[in-house]
C-alpha positions as CSV (number, residue, x, y, z in Angstrom):
1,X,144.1,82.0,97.4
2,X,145.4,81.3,94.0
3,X,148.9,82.7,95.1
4,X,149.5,79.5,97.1
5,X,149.5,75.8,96.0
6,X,147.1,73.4,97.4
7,X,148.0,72.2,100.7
8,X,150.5,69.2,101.2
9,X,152.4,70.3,97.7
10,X,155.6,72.0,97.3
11,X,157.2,73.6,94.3
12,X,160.6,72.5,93.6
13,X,162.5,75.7,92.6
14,X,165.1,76.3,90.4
15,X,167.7,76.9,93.3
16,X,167.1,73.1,94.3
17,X,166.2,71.5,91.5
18,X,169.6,70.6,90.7
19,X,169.5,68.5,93.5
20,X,166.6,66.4,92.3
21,X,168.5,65.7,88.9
22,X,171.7,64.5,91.1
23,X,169.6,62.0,93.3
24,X,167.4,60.9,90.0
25,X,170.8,60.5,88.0
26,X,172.4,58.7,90.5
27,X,169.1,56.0,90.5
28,X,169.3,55.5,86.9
29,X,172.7,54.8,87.1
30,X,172.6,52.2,89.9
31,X,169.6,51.1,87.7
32,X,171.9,50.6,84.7
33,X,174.7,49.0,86.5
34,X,171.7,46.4,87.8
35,X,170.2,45.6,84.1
36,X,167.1,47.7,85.2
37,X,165.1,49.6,82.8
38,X,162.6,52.5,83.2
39,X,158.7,52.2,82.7
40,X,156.8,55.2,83.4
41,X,153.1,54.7,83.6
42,X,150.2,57.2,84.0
43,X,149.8,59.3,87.2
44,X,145.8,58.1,87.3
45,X,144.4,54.6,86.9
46,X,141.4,52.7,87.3
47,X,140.4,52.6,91.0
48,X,139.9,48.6,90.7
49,X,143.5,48.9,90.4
50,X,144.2,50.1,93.9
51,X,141.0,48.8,95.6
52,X,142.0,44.8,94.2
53,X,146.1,45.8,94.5
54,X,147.1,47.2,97.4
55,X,143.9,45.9,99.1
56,X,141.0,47.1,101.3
57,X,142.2,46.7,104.5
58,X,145.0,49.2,103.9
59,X,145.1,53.0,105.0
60,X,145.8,54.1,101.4
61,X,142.6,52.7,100.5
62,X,140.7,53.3,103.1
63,X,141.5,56.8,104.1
64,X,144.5,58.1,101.6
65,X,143.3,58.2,97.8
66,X,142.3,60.7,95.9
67,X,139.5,59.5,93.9
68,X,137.3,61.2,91.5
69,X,134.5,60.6,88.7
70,X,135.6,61.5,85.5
71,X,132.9,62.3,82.6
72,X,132.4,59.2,81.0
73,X,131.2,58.4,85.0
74,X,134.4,55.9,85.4
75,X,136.0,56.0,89.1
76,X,139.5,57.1,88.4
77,X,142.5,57.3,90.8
78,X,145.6,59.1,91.3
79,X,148.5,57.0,91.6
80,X,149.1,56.5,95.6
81,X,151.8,53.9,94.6
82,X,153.2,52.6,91.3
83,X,153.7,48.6,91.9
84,X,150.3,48.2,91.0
85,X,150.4,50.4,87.9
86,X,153.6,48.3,86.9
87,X,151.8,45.3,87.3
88,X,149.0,46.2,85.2
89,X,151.1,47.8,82.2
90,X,153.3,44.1,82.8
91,X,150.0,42.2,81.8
92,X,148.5,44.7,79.3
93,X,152.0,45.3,77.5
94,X,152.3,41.1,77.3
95,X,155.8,42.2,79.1
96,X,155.9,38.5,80.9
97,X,156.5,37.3,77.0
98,X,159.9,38.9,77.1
99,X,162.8,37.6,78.7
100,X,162.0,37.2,82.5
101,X,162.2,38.6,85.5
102,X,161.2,41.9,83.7
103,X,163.5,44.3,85.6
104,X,162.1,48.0,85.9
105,X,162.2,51.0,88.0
106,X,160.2,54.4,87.8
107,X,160.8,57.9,89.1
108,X,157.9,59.6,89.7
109,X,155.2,62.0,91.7
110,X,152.7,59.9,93.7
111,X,149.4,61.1,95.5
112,X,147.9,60.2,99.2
113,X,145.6,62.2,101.5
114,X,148.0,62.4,104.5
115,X,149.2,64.7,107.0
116,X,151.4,67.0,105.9
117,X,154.7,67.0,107.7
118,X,158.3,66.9,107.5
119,X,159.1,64.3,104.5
120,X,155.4,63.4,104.3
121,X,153.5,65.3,101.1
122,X,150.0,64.5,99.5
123,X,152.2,64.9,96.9
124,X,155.2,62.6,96.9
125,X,157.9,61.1,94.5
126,X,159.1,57.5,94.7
127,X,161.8,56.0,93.0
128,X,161.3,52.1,93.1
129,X,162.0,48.8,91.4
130,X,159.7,45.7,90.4
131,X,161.4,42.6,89.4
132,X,158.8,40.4,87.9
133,X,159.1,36.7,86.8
134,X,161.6,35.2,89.5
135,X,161.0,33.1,92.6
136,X,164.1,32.3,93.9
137,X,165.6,34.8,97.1
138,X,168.4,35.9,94.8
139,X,166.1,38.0,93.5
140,X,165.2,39.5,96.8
141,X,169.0,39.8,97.8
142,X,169.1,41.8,94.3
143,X,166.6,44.0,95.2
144,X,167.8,44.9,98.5
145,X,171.2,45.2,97.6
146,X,170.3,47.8,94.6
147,X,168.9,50.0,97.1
148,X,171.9,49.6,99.8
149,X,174.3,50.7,96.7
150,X,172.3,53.4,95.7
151,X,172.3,55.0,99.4
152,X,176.2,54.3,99.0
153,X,176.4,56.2,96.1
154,X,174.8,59.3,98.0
155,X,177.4,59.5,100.6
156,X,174.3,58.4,103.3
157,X,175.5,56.8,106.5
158,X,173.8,55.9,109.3
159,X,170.9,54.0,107.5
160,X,169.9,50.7,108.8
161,X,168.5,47.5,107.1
162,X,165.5,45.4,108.7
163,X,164.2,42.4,107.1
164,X,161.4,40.1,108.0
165,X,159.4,37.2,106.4
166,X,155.6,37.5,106.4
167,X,154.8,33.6,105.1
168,X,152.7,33.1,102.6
169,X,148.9,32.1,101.7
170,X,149.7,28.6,102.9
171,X,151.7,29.4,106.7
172,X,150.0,32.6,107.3
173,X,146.4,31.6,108.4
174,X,148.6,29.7,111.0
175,X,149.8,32.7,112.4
176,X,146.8,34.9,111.8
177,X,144.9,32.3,114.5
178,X,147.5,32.6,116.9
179,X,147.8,36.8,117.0
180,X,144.2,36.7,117.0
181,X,144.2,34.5,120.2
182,X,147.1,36.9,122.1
183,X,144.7,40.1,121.0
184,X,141.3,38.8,121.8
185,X,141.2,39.7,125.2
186,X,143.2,43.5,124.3
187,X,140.5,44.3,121.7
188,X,138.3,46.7,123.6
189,X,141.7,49.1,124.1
190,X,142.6,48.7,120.3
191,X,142.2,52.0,118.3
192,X,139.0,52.0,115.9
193,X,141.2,51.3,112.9
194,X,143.1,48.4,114.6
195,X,139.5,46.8,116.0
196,X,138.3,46.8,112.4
197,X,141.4,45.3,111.2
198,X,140.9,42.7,113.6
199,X,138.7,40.2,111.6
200,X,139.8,41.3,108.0
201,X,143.8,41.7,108.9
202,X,145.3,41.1,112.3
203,X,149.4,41.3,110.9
204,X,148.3,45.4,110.0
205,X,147.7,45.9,113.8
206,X,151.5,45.0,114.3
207,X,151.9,48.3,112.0
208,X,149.9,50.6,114.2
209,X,152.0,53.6,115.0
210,X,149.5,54.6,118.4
211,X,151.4,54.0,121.3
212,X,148.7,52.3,123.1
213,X,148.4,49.2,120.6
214,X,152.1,49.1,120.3
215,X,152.4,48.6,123.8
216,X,149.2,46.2,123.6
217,X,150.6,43.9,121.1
218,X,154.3,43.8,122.6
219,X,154.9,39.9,123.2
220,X,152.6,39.2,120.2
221,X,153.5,35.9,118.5
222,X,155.8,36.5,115.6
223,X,155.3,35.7,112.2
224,X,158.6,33.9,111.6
225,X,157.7,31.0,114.3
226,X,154.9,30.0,111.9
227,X,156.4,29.9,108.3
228,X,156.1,26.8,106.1
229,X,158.9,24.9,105.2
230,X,159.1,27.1,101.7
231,X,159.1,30.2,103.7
232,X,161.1,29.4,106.2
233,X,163.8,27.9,103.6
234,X,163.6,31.1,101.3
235,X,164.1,33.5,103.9
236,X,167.3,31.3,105.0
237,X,168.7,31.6,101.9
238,X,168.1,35.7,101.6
239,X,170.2,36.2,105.1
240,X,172.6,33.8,103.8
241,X,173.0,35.5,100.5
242,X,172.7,39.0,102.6
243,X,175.9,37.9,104.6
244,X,177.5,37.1,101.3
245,X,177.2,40.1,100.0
246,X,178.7,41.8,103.0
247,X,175.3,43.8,103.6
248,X,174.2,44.2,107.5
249,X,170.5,43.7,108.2
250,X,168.7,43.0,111.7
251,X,165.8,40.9,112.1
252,X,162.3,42.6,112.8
253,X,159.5,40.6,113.7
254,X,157.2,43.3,113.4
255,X,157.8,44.5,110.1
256,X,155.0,43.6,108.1
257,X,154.5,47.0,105.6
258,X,151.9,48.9,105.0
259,X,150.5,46.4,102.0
260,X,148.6,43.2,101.4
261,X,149.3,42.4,98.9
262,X,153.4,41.3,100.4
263,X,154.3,37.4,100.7
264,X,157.4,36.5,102.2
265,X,160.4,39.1,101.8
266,X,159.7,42.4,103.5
267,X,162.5,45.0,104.5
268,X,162.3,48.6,105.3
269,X,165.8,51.0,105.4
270,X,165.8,53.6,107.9
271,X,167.8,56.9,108.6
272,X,166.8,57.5,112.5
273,X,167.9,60.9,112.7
274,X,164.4,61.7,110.4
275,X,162.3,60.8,113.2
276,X,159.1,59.7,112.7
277,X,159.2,59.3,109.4
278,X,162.9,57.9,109.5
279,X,161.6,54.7,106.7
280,X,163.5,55.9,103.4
281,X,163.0,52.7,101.4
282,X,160.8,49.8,101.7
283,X,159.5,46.7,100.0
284,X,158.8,43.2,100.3
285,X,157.6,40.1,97.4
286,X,154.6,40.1,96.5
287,X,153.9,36.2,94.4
288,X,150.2,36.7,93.9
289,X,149.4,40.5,93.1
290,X,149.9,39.8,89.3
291,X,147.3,36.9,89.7
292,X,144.9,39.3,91.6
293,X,145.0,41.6,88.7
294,X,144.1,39.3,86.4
295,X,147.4,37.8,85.1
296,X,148.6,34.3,85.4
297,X,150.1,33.4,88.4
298,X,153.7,35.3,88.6
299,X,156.4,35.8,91.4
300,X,157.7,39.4,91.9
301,X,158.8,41.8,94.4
302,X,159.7,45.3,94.9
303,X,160.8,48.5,96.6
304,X,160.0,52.1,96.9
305,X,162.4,54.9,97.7
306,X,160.4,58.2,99.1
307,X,162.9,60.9,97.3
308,X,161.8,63.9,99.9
309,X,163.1,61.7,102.9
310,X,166.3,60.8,101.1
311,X,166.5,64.8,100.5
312,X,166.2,65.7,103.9
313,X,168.4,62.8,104.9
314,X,171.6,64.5,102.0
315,X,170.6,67.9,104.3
316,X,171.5,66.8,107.7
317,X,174.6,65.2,106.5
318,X,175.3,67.9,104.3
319,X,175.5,65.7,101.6
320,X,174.0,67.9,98.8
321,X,176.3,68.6,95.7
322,X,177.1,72.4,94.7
323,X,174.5,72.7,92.0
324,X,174.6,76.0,91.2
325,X,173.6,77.2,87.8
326,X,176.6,79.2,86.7
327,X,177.5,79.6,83.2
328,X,180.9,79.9,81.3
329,X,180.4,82.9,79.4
330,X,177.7,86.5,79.4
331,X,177.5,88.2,76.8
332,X,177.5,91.8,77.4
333,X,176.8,94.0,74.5
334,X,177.4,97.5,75.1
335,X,174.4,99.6,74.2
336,X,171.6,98.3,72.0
337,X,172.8,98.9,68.8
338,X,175.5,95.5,69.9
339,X,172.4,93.7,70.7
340,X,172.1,91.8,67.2
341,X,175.4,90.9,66.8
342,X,175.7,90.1,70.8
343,X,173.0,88.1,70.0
344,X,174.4,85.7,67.3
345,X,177.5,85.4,69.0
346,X,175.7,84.1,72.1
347,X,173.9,81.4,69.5
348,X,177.4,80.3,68.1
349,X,178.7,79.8,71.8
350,X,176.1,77.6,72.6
351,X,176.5,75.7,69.6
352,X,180.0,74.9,70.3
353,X,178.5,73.8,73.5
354,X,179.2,76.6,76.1
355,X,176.7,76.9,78.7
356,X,176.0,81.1,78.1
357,X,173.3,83.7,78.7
358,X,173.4,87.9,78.0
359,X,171.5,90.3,78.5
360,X,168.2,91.1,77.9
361,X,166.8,94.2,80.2
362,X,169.5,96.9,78.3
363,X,171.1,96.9,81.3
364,X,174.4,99.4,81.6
365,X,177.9,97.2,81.3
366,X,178.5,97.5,85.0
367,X,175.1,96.2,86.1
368,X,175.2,93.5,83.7
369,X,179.1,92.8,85.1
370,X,177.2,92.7,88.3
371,X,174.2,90.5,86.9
372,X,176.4,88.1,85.5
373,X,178.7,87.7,89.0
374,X,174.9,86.7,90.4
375,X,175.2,83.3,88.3
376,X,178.5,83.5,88.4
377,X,179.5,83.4,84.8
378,X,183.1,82.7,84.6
379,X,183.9,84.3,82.0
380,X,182.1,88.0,80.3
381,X,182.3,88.4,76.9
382,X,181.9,92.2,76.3
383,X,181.1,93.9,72.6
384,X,181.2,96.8,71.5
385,X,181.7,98.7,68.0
386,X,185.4,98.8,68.0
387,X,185.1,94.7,69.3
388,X,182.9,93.8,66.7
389,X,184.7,95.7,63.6
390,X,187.7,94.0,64.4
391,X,185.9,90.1,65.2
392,X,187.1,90.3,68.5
393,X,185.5,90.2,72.2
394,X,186.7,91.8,75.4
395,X,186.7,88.6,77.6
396,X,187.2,89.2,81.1
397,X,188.1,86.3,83.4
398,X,185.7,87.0,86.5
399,X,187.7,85.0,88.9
400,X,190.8,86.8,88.8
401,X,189.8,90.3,86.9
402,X,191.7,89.7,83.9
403,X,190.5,90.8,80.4
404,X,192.2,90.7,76.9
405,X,190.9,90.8,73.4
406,X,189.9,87.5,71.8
407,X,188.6,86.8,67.9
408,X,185.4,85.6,68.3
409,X,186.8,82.3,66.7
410,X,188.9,81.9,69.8
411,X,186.9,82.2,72.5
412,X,185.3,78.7,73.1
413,X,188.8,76.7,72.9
414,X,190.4,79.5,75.0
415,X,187.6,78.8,77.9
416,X,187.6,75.3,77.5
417,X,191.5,75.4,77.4
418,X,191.9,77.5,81.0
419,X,188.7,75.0,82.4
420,X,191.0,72.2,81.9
421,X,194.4,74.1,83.3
């Protein structure tokens, strides 16, 4: 059917796109107020990218991305995340010879083969934020705290912080021995995915979202029992710095993300009332990705902000702004002989900066009084012969009924004047 978009999209129409700009607006100014700055990268990349990046054991590899062969026969992916992409343009863009940690966020449309479901598209947009360069957990704090105040600055309540460590290359064999010891004798009942992930990543089967291995690996061994001195030390310093800050968290042994590539820092926000898929932001460090695509070893960490779940989460508290397009004035010539001259006073309005529209289906004056109410236009500018030879408009004020002649000169500053009253 060509009148219907492939499944898993949705068109964002004019009646709610307004809502889109307010959320995205409010990002880049949380952004600015951080020191952040915007990279926006393609929507397709190499599938080494993804395959080396967000690692083979995952679901978005494994089962999520849409992959194709282009014509020069090269294996090309769209985007199913953008840390990646960020971390490639940060090596091919030589962005770790500018002042460091390079601090950048991106709004855009990602892809995944998913179920489609309430806040869950194939495709998805993220807002998110990479911090590259820095070690130290004031950098994590940063990042978290960037997404708290951005959640303020929607209105959203209700939205819990967990946090977690996950070690590091050096702790986290220690661990992987010990949850493979508690699981060994539960690995028959273990879904397929979770058996397979076994061997090549135990921490994902903590993850699992069947109830049977939830309830299998409850009483598992957790992570934060076997961090290294560094580890351990780091995420001290993140709750301490957390407190500091006056931002609550809680403690969740079991959050590890969806990602390999994540080293010590991981946090997810949540807004319960969205059900299953209640995660609206998540993140975590991740110290050797830029190494693993290539680069020279480089601390960084991250978030991601799905914008449909923070959408549906403005809906239920009715936090969504009046967006409305109305304008300030219509033009409404009367008859088609007023069209040319309708028409270059509508340009002059909109030079001086008036949001203004007329009409264009030679419509009679009261169905373009009516058209323009459908808006609404505040204000209806009305021409006709007698109007134009004397330079003057019929401006009627929609709100309370009330019209009067106006030179054409006047009009803008008498708007803006009763805008302001």
């Amino acid at each position: 059917m060509l009148t219907t978009g492939p499944r898993g999209t949705k068109d964002i129409l004019p009646d709610s796109s307004g809502y889109w700009q307010y959320i995205e607006k409010t990002a880049r100014d949380v952004c600015r107020s951080f020191a952040y700055q915007e990279i926006r990268t393609p929507v397709f990349e190499h599938t080494e990218l993804f395959l080396r990046g967000i690692g083979e054991t995952t679901d978005i590899v494994e089962k999520e991305m849409y992959t194709f062969t282009d014509r020069g026969g090269r294996s090309l992916t769209l985007r199913p995340e953008n840390t990646a992409a960020t971390v490639r343009s940060f090596l091919e863009n030589k962005l770790y010879a500018g002042p460091l940690p390079a601090k950048l966020f991106y709004m855009g449309p990602m892809f995944r083969y998913d179920r489609p479901q309430a806040g869950r598209y194939r495709q998805f947009h993220q807002f998110g934020i990479e911090a590259l360069g820095a070690k130290g957990p004031a950098v994590d704090a940063e990042i978290i705290i960037l997404a708290v105040t951005f959640f303020q600055r929607l209105g959203l309540n209700d939205l819990k912080l967990y946090i977690n460590s996950v070690g590091c290359p050096e702790c986290r064999p220690v661990y992987r021995k010990r949850l493979q010891d508690f699981l060994a004798d539960k690995l028959p009942e273990l879904c397929s995915d979770c058996q397979s992930r076994f061997d090549r990543n135990p921490m994902r089967i903590l993850d699992c979202k069947k109830e049977t291995c939830t309830n299998l690996s409850a009483g598992a061994p957790e992570v934060i029992d076997c961090l290294c001195d560094e580890c351990r030390e780091h995420f001290s310093q993140l709750k301490v710095l957390l407190t500091a800050a006056g931002i609550d968290y809680q403690l969740n042994p079991r959050l590890v993300r969806g990602l390999d590539y994540y080293t010590k820092t991981a946090f997810e926000i949540q807004y319960a009332p969205l059900g299953a898929q209640s995660a609206v932001c998540g993140g975590g460090r991740y110290d050797g990705l830029v190494a693993e695509c290539g680069g020279q070893p480089t601390p960084g960490i991250g978030l991601a902000i799905g914008l449909e779940r923070v959408m549906l989460a403005l809906e239920k508290q009715k936090l969504l702004p009046d967006t409305t397009g109305d304008i300030d004035v219509f033009v409404a010539p009367m008859g088609k002989d007023m069209q040319s001259y309708a028409f270059r006073l509508l340009c002059d309005l909109r030079q001086t900066g008036l949001r203004a529209d007329m009409d264009y289906m030679d419509r009679s004056i009261k169905a373009q009084l009516k058209h323009a109410n459908k808006y609404p236009a505040r204000y209806v500018a009305i021409v006709g012969e007698a109007e134009m030879a004397d330079g003057k408009v019929m401006l009627k004020n929609m709100h309370s009924g009330e019209q009067e002649l106006v030179a054409v000169a006047d009009v803008t500053g008498k708007i803006q004047r009763e805008t302001e009253e």
